[in-house]
C-alpha positions, 0 to 999 in steps of 0.5 A, a space after each residue: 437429191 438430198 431430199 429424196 435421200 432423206 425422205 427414204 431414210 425416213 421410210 427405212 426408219 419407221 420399217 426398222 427402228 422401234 417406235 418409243 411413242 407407241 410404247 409409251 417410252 418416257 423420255 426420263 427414263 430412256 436409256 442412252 441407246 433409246 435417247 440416240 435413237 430417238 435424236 437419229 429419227 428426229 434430224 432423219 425426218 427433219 432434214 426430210 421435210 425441208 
């Protein structure tokens, strides 16, 4: 269930939020917003994996 839960998230989130990647985004020099993003998409796909 938990999973399942996550791996929606993680779904919704590559719809929704930017992709800081693509752009090209450097990590020094992202600002608070970004960095909080970026840590959100992590822990939402990590937690989706396992």
């Amino acid at each position: 269930m938990k999973k399942l839960i996550f791996k929606s998230l993680a779904r919704l989130n590559k719809k929704v939020l930017p992709s800081y990647s693509k752009k090209g985004l450097q990590i020094e020099k992202a600002s608070k917003l970004q960095l909080a993003i970026i840590a959100y998409r992590a822990w939402v796909l990590k937690n989706a994996l396992k």
